[in-house]
N, C-alpha and C positions, 0 to 999 in steps of 0.2 A: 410260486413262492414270491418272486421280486413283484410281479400284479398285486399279490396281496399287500405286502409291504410298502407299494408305493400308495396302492388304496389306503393305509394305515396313516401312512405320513398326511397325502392330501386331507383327512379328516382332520388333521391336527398337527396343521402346518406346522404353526408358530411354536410349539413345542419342539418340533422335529430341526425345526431351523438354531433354535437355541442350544439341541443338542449336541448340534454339528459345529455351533462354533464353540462352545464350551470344549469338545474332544481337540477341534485345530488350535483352541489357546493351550490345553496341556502339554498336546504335541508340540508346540511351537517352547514352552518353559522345561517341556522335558529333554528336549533335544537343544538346548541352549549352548551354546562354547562357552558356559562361563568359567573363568578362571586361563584363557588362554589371553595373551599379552594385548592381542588386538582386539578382541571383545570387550577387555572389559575397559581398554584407554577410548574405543567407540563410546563406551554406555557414558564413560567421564566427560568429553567432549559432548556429547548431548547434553547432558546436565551443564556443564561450563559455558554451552552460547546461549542456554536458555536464560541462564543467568546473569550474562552479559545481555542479550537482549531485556529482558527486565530490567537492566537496573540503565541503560543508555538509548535506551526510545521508548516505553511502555509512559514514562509520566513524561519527559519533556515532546513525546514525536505524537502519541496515542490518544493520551488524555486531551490536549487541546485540539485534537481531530474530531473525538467523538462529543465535544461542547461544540464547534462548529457546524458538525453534522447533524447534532439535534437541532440548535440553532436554524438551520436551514429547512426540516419539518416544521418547523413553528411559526419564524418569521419570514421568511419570504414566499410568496402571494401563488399559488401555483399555474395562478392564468401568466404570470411572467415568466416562470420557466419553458411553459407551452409556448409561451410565443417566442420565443428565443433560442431553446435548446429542445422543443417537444419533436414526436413524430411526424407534424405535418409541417412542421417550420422549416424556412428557407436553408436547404443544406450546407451552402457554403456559410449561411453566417452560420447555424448550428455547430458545423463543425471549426470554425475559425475561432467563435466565443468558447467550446471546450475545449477545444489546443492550448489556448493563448490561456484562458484561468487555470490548467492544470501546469502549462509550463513556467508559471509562475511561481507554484509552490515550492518546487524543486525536492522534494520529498519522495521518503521508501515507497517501495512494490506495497507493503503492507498500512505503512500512514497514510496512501492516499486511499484505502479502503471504504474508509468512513464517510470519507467526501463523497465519493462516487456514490455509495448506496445514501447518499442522501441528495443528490440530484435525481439519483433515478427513482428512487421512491417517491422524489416531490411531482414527477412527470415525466424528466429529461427524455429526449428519446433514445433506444438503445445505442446507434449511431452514435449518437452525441455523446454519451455515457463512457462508450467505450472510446472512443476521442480522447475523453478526459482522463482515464485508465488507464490508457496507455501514457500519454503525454506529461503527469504529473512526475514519477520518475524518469521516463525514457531521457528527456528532452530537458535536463537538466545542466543551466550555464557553466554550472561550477565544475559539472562535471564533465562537461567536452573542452572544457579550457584545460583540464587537469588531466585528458588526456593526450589532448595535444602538444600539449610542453612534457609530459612523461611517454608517450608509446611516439609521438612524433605528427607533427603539423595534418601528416595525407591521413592517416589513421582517424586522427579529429573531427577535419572536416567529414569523412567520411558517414563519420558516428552522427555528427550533427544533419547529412542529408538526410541519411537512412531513418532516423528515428522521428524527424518533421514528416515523412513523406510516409513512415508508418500510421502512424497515428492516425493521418487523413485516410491511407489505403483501408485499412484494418474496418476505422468504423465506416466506411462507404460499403465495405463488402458485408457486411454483420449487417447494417440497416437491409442492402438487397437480400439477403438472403430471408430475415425475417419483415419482409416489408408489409404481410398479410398481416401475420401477427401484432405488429406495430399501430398498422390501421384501426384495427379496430382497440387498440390501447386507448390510441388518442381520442376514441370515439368513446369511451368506454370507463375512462378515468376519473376516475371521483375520489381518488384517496388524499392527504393531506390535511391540514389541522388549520381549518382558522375558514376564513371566508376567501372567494378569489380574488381578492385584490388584499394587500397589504394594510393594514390600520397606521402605519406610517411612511412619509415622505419617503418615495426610492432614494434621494442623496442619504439618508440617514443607515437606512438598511445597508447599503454600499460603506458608506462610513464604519459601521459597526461591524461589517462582518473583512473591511480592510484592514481595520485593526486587532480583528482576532487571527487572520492571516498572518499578519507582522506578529505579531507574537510568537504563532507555532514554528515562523519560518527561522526569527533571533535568538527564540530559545535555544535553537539548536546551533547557534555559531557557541564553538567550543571558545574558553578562553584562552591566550594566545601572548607571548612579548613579542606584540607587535599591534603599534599607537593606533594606525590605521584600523587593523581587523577589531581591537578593541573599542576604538567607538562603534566600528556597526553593530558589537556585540552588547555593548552600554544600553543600544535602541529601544531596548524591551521595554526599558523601565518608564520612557517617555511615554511609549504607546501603551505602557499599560495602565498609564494614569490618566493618558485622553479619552480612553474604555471608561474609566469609570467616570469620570465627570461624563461623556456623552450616556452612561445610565440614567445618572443623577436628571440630567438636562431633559430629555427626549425619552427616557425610559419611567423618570420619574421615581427612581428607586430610593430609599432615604439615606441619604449621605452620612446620616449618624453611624448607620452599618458598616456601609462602605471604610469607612474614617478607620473606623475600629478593625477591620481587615488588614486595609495596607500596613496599620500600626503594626501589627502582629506578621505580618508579612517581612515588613522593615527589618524588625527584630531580629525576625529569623536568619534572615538575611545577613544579617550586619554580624550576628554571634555563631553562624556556621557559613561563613563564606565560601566555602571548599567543597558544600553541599546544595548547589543550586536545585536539586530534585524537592528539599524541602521546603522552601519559601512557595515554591512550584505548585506543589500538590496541595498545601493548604490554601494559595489565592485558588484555585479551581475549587477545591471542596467549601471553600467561604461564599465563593460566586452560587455553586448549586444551590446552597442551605440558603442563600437569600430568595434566590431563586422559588423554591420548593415553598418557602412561607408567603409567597406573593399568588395568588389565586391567579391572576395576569399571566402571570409567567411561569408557574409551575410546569406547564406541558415539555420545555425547554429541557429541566432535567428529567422528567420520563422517556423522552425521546434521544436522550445521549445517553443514559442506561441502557433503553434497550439496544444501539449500538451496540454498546460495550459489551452488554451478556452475549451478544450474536457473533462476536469478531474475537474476543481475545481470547476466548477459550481455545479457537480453531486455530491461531496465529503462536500460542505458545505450545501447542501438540507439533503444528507443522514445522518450528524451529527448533522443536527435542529430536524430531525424524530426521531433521536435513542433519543438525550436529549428527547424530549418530552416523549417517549414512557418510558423508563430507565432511566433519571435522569443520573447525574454525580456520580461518586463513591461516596458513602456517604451520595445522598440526593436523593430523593424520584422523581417519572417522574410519571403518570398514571398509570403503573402500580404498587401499593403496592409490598414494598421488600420482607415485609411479605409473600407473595404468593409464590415471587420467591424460599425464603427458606423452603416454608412447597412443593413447587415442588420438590425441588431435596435432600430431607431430609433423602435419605437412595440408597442402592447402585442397585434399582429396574433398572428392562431393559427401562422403563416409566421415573423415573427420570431421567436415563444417558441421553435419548431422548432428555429431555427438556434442561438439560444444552448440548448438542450438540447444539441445534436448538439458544437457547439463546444465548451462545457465536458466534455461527454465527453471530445473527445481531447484537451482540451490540458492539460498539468501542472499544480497548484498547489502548492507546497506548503505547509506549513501556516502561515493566515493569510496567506497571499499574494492569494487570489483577493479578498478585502474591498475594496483598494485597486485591485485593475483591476476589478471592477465600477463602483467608486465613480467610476475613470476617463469607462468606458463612459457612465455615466448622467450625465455631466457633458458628452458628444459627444452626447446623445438619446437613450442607453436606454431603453428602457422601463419599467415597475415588475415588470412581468410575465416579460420574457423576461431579468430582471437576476435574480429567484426562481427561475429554473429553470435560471441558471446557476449560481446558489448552493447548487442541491438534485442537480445533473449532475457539477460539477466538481470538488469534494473527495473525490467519492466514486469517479469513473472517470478514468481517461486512457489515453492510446495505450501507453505501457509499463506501465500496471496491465492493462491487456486482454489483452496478447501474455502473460505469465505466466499470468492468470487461466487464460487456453486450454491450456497445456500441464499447468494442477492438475486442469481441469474438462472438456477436451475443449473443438470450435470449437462446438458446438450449444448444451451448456448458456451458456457465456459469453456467444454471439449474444444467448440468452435474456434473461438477467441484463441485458446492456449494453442492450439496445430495453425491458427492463422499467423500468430509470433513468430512461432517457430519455425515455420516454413518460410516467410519472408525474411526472417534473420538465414536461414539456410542460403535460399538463396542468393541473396544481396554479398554472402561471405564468401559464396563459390563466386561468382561473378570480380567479385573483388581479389578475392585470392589468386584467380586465375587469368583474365584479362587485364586488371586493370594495374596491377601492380608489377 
């Protein structure tokens, strides 16, 4: 009888397969706890960070990632990636040029997504990719200054070795490991949009994608009473108007448009002050639509679309999961916090484990994970497994991993994400227990 049955199923698989999850989705909605206190403050908390993450990085962190990263399929030249960042390029500068432009960003696990899969689709080599993947968040200034003045000076430095010295580790062992693969990439590769050399001057391509840089980096300085933090956060407006005159200048775009944007931009600006997401999302949606009527330049927004449809679907599923599962800083998800801190309550090889593995999946974004460390270690953290969640957690989460997979495939990603984890492990044990 199970012979016959499995011969049944194998004739018609894909039926059999739908039946069996359609039975585990009843099961799973029939067996539900809903209506007990902590399932259903779980399901509210998924809902509540997916909605914080929407409304405080989706248009000011997302939206000018995924206009860079199309930008990057279009206009820069792919024979210069290859020579700089491809698979057969000299490793130290490969990996030196992707540390150094991703630690520059200073950007989430999740905002530097866009980037990455747009070096690596333009060429980049993996190596260098993953370089850059890790280093955009890991290895962020603001955020080892603001640990060190909040968890303490040895802590900082700490975070600042481990996570320079990951980023080179990580991608050197990812390139050896797929180096066959790689080879014939580089042998192999012909995708990208335009001809191999760029139709304009490298200073200009550099210039224009400096300035969209500056953009996504100022947009995100909160505002602040304070004269200092508020000019650097003032910066946007300068660089965003050097953007468009160097469209005008070297892009050739017609300044009549242009004119008529910033007007309405102003506007908005000037009559909902308290609402920076709106001036925001209309100059990106102005910049496409000129874009999109320019035959030239149209490839620019099809190529930050198909970002977009590839990345934020998976990034607001993997932030409804982590709320549910982890809650927001401060409030309770399914799992009791309590557990979390009687798990990593001392500087055991067991605990470092768990805060590796935890700050894997769960979200931070930027500067957030400082203060729930500082949490944790005020419940009994340890020195050690609170290091390995500062060297796990800015750099991976559950909706940076589900993306990662669909740029990299489930094998190299497995890779990457147990290569995190394992050197945050041990860097923490080491730390926790030697060095401190």
């Amino acid at each position: 009888m199970a012979e016959r049955l499995l011969e049944i199923y194998r004739s018609n698989q894909r039926e059999g397969n739908l039946l069996f999850f359609m039975i585990l989705a009843f099961l799973a909605i029939f067996f539900m706890p809903a209506g007990t206190e902590r399932f259903d403050n779980a399901v509210l908390e998924a809902f509540r960070l997916t909605n914080w993450y929407a409304r405080e990085h989706v248009i000011l962190c997302l939206l000018p990632a995924f206009l860079i990263a199309g930008a990057m399929a279009v206009y820069i030249s792919q024979g210069s990636v290859m020579r700089y960042l491809g698979p057969s390029a000299s490793k130290p500068v490969a990996f030196s040029v992707a540390s150094v432009s991703g630690t520059l960003l200073a950007v989430c696990s999740c905002t530097v997504l866009p980037l990455f899969g747009g070096i690596y689709r333009r060429g980049a080599g993996l190596g260098a990719a993953v370089a850059f993947l890790y280093s955009g968040p890991a290895i962020n200034i603001m955020a080892i200054v603001v640990t060190a003045k909040v968890l303490g000076a040895e802590i900082g430095l700490a975070r600042a070795i481990g996570a320079i010295v990951f980023a080179v580790v990580i991608g050197a062992i990812m390139h050896l490991i797929y180096r066959k693969e790689e080879a014939e990439r580089s042998v192999s590769n012909a995708r990208g949009f335009g001809g191999d050399e760029a139709d304009k001057p490298v200073g200009v391509i550099a210039l224009f994608f400096a300035l969209m840089v500056g953009i996504l980096v100022f947009a995100n300085w909160a505002a602040a009473d304070n004269q200092a933090w508020m000019a650097v956060y003032d910066m946007k407006w300068p660089i965003t108007a050097a953007l468009g005159v160097l469209l005008v200048r070297r892009w050739h775009w017609p300044p009549g448009q242009l004119l008529i944007l910033a007007a309405v931009v102003a506007a908005f600006a000037t009559l909902a002050p308290g609402m920076p997401e709106l001036p925001f999302v209309i100059g990106i949606g102005g910049l496409m639509l000129i874009a999109t009527l320019r035959d030239q330049d149209r490839e620019w927004p099809v190529q930050s679309w198909d970002f977009a449809k590839q990345i934020l679907p998976l990034l607001l599923a993997g932030v409804f999961v982590a709320g549910f599962a982890l809650g927001r800083p401060g409030h309770e998800g399914m799992i009791p916090s309590e557990w979390v801190a009687a798990a990593v309550g001392d500087n055991s090889l067991l605990s470092t484990i768990l805060a590796s593995v935890l700050g894997a999946l769960m979200y931070f974004s930027t500067l957030t994970e400082v203060p729930i460390v500082e949490a944790l270690m005020g419940s009994g953290m340890g020195k050690g497994p609170a290091l390995a969640l500062l060297l796990a957690g800015p750099a991976l989460s559950l909706p940076n991993m589900l993306v990662i997979r669909t740029i990299l495939g489930t094998q190299k990603t497995l890779v990457y994400c147990a290569l995190v984890v394992l050197m945050a492990t041990i860097t923490g044990f080491i730390y926790g227990n030697w060095w401190v």
